[in-house]
C-alpha positions as CSV (number, residue, x, y, z in Angstrom):
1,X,0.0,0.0,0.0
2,X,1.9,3.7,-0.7
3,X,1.6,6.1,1.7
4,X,0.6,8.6,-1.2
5,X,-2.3,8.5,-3.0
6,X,-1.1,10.4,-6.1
7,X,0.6,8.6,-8.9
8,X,4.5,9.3,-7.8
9,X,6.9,9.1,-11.2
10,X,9.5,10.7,-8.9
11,X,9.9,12.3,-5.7
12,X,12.0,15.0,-4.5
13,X,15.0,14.4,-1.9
14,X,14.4,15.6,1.6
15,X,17.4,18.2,2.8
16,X,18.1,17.3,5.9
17,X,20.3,20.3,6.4
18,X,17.9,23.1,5.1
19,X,17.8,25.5,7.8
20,X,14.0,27.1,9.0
21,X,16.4,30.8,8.4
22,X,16.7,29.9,5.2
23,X,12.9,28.1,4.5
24,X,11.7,31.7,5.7
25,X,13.5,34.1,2.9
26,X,10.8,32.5,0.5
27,X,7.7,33.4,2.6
28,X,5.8,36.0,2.2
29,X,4.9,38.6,5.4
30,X,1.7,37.7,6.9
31,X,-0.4,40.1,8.9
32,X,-0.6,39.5,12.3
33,X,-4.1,39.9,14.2
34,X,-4.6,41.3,17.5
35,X,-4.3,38.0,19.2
36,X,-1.0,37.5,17.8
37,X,0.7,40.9,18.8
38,X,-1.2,40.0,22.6
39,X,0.7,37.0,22.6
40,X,3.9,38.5,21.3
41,X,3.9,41.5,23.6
42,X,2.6,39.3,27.1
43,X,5.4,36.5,26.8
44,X,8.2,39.5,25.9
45,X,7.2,41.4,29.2
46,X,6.7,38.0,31.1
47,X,10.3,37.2,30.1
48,X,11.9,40.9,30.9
49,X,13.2,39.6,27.3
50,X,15.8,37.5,28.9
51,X,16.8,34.9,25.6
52,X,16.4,31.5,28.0
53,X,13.5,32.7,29.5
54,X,11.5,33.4,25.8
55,X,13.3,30.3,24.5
56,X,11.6,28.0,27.3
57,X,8.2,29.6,26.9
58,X,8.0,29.6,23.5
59,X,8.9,26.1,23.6
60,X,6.0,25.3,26.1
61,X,3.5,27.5,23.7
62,X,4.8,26.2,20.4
63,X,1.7,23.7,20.0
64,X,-0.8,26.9,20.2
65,X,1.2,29.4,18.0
66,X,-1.1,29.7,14.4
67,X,1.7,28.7,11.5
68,X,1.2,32.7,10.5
69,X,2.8,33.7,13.6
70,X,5.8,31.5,13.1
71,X,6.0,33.0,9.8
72,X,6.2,36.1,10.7
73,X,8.6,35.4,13.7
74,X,11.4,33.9,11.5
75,X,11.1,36.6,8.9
76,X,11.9,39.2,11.7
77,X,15.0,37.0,13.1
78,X,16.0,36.6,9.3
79,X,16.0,40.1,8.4
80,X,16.4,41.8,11.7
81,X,13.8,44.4,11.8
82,X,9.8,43.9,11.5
83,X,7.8,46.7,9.5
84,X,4.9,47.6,11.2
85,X,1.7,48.3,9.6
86,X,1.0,51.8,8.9
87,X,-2.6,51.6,10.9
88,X,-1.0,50.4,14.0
89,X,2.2,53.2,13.8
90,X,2.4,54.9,17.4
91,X,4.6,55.1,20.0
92,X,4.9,51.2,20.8
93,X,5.5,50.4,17.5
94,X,9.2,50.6,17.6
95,X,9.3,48.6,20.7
96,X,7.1,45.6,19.5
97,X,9.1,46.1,16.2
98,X,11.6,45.3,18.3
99,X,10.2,42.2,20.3
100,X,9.6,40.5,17.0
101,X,13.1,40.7,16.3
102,X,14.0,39.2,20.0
103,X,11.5,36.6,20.1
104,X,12.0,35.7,16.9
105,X,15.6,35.3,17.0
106,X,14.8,32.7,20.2
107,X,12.3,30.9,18.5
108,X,14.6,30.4,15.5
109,X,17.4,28.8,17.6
110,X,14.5,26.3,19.3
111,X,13.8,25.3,15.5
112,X,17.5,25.2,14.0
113,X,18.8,23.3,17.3
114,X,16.4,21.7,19.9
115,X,13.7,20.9,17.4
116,X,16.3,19.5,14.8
117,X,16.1,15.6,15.7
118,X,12.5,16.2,15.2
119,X,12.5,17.9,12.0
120,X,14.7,15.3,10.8
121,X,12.6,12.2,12.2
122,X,9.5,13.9,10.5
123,X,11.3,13.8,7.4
124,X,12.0,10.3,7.3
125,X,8.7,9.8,8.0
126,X,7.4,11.7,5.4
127,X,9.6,10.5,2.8
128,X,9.4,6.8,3.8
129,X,7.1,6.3,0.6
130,X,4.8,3.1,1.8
131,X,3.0,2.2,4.7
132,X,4.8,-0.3,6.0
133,X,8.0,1.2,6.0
134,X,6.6,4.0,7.3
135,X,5.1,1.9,10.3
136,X,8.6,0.0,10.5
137,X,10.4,3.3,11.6
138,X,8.5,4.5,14.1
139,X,8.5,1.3,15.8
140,X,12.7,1.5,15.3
141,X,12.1,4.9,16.9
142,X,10.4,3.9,19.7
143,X,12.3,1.6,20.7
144,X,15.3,4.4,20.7
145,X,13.5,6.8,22.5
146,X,13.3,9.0,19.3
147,X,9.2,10.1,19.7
148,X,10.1,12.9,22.2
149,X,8.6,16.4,22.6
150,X,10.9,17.5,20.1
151,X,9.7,15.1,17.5
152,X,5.2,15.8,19.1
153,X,6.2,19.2,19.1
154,X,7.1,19.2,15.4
155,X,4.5,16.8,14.6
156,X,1.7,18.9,15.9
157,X,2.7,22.0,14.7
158,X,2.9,20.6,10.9
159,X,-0.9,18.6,11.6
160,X,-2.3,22.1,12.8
161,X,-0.8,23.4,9.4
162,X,-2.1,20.9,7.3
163,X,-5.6,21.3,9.1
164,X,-5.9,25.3,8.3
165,X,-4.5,25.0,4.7
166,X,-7.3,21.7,4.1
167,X,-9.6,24.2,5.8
168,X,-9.2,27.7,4.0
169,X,-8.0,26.5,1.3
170,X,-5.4,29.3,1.1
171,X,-2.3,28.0,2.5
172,X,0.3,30.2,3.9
173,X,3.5,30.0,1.7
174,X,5.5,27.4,3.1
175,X,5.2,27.1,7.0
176,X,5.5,23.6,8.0
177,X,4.7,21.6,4.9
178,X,7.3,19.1,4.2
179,X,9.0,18.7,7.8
180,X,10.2,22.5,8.3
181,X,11.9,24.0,5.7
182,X,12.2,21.1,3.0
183,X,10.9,20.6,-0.2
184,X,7.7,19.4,-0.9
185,X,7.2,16.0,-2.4
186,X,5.8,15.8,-5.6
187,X,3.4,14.3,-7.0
188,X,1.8,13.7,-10.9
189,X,3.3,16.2,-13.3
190,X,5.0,17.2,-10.4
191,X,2.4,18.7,-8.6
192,X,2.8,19.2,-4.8
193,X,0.8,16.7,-2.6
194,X,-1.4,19.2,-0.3
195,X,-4.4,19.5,1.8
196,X,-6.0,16.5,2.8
197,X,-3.1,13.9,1.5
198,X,-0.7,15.4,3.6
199,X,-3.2,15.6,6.7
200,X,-4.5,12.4,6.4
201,X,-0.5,10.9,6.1
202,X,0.2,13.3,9.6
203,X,-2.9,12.3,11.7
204,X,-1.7,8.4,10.3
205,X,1.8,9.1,11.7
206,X,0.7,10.7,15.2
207,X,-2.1,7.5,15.5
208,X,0.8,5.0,14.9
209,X,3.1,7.0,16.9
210,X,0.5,6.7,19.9
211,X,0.4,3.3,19.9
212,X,3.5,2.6,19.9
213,X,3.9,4.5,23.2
214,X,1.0,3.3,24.6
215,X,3.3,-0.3,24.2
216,X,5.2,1.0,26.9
217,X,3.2,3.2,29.5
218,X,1.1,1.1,32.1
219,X,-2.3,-0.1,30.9
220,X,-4.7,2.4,32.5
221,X,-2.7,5.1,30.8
222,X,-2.8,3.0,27.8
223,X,-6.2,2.4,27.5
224,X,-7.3,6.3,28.1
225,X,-5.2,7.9,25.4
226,X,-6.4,5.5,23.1
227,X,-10.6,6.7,24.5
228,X,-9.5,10.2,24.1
229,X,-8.5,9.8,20.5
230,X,-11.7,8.3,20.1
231,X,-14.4,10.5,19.2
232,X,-17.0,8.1,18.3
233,X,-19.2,7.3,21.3
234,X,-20.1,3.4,20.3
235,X,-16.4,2.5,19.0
236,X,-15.5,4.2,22.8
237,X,-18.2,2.0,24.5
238,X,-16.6,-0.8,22.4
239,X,-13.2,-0.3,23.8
240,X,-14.2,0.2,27.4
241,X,-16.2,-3.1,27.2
242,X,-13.2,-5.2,25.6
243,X,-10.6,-3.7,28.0
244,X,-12.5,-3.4,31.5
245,X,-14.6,-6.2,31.0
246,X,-14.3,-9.8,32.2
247,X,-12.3,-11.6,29.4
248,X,-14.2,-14.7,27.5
249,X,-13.0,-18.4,28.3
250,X,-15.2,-20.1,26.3
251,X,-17.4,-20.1,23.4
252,X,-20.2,-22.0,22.2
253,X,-20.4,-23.4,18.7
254,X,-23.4,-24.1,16.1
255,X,-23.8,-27.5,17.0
256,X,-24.0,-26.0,21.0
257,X,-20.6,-27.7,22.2
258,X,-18.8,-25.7,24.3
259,X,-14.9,-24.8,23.5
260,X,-12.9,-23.7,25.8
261,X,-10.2,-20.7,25.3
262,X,-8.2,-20.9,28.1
263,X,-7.0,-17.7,30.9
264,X,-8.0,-15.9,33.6
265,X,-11.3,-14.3,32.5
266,X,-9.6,-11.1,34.4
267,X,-9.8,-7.8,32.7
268,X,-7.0,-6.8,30.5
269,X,-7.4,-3.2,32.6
270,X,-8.4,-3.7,36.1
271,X,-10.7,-1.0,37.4
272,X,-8.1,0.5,40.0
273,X,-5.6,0.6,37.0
274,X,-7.9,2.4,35.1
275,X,-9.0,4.6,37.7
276,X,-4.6,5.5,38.8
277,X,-5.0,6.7,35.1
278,X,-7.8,8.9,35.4
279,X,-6.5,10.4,38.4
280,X,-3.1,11.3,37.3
281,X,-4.1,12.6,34.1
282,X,-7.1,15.0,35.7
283,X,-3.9,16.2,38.8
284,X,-2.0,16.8,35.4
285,X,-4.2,18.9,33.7
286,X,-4.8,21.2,37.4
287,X,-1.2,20.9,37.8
288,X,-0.5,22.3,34.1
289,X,-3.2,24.7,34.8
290,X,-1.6,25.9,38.3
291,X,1.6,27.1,36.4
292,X,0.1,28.8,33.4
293,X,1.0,26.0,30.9
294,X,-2.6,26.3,29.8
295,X,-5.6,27.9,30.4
296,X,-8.7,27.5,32.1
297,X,-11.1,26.8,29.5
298,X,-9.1,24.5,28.0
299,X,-8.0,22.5,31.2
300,X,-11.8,22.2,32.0
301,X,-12.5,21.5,28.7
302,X,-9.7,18.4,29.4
303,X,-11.1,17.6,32.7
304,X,-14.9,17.5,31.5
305,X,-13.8,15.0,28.7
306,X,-12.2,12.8,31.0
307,X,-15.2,12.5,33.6
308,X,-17.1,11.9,30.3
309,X,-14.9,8.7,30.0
310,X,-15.2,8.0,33.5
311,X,-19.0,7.6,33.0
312,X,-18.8,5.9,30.1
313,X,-16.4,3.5,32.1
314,X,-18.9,3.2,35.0
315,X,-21.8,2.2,32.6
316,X,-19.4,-0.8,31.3
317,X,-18.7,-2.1,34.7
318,X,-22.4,-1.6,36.0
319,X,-23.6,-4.5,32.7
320,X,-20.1,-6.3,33.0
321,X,-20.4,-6.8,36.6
322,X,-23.5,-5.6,38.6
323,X,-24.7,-2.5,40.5
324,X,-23.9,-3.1,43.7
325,X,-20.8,-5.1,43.0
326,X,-17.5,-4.5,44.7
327,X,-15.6,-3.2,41.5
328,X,-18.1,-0.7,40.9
329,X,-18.5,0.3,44.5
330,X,-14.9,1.2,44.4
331,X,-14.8,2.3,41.2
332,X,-17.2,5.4,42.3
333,X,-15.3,6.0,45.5
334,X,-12.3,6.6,44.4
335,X,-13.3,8.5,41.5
336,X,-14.8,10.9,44.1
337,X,-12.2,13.0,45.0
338,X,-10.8,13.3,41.6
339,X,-13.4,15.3,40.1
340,X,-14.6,17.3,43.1
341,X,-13.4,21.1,42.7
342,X,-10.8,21.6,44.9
343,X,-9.9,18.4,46.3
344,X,-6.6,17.0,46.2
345,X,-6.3,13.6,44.1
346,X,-5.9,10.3,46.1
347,X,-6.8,12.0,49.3
């Protein structure tokens, strides 16, 4: 099966050592919106514009920034000044001017240096040409410890891009397309592969990528990335029952003999397993919230799709093992104190 769905006669090789300074000198300025210059101006001032200090936020806020704003911050780090627009001239234009040059300059040097092994990975990824070789590396990377936040972080960014070019339909000239900086592959009559292609091949890579994490984590973590990928309420229902339910020994054939299959019957998640998982990941989200890694609409957003799956979860347990049962007895009282405002987890 290839990866691409156009008719390939040839494809373009991936430079590795293309820098994102020099990707930028064949963009074009975008125009930033109010949002962006309120985001710009916060982190600068929340920073005192010490270089470490924007180079660690930005890499905590990377996931967030629109592709037009990284534009427009490696154009200012590439050419050393930023021209403001002539309706926003006043007195603080020289000094945001001059924060697009600072911040710009730091987020250029997380791209060019701590985001490289990502970049790179991406690449090989990209230009892997066939699913199964495709799946073959990123099982090879992680088992080397390769699918890092460098390697998310770059992912993310370029699925966001291919989501709001798919979307508008007027993609920005090139942000993220080909793995940061490289050339696009091409495809009949060489023809660039875009919009949904390319976001169908990064959301395939980040699923695959998931999975093969989840090889490693414990099960409870496991099984609730996989439910939160899930949007689909009965395929979610499905996965709850298979994983939290009593496993089948035995089935009965057409002729009514029974056949045994052997094990336990145990769950492949146990419900305490399932609900360490649920805790950690809600204390998380607080915790994250508690520091200003994110806000507070989108942690409760976070938090209200979790109990969601808690409920779900509950529902399973009630048909798969009774009301008043022990499992879901303790199931709901220890769920308690993880979604009551306030409340510290596990007390």
């Amino acid at each position: 099966m290839q990866l691409k769905s156009t008719n390939d006669d040839k494809e373009t090789s991936v430079a590795l050592d293309t820098t994102e300074l020099e990707a930028s000198q064949t963009r074009e300025t975008p125009t930033l919106t109010k949002e962006d210059k309120s985001f710009i101006t916060s982190i600068y001032n929340a920073c005192s514009g010490d270089p470490t200090a924007l180079e660690n936020t930005l890499t905590a806020n990377l996931d967030t920034m629109h592709p037009r704003l990284v534009v427009a911050l490696q154009l200012a780090a590439e050419k050393k000044e930023w021209k403001v627009e002539e309706e926003d001239t006043n007195n603080d234009s020289e000094e945001f001017a001059k924060q697009m040059v600072e911040i710009g300059t730091s987020l250029q040097t997380i791209l060019d240096t701590k985001l490289k092994d990502g970049r790179e990975l991406l690449a090989s990824l990209l230009n892997s040409g066939e699913i199964r070789k495709l799946d073959s590396i990123i099982g090879k990377s992680a088992k080397d410890g390769k699918l890092d936040m460098s390697f998310f972080t770059v992912l993310n960014m370029n699925i966001k891009d291919a989501a709001l070019n798919n979307e508008d339909g007027d993609p920005i000239s090139p942000t993220l397309a080909s793995g940061e900086g490289q050339p696009e592959v091409k495809g009949k009559e060489g023809e660039p592969t875009v919009g949904a292609n390319r976001a169908q091949i990064l959301q395939h890579i980040y699923t695959r990528c998931q999975e093969e994490l989840e090889k490693n984590v414990p099960p409870g973590i496991g099984l609730l990335n996989k439910l939160l990928r899930t949007d689909i309420p009965s395929i979610r229902t499905n996965q709850l029952s298979h994983y939290l339910g009593p496993q089948t020994t035995s089935i009965t054939s057409p002729d009514g003999k029974i056949i045994e299959l052997g094990g336990s019957g145990k769950p492949l998640v146990s419900h305490t397993e399932f609900t360490d998982a649920l805790s950690s990941a809600v204390d998380q989200i607080r915790t994250l919230e508690a520091a200003g890694g994110t806000d507070r609409l989108s942690a409760t957003n976070l938090v209200e799709n979790i109990r969601t799956i808690a409920k779900d979860a509950r529902v399973v347990l009630v048909e798969s093992f009774g009301e008043g049962s022990d499992i879901v007895n303790e199931f709901q009282r220890d769920l308690q104190p993880v979604f009551r405002p306030g409340s510290k987890v596990g007390s």
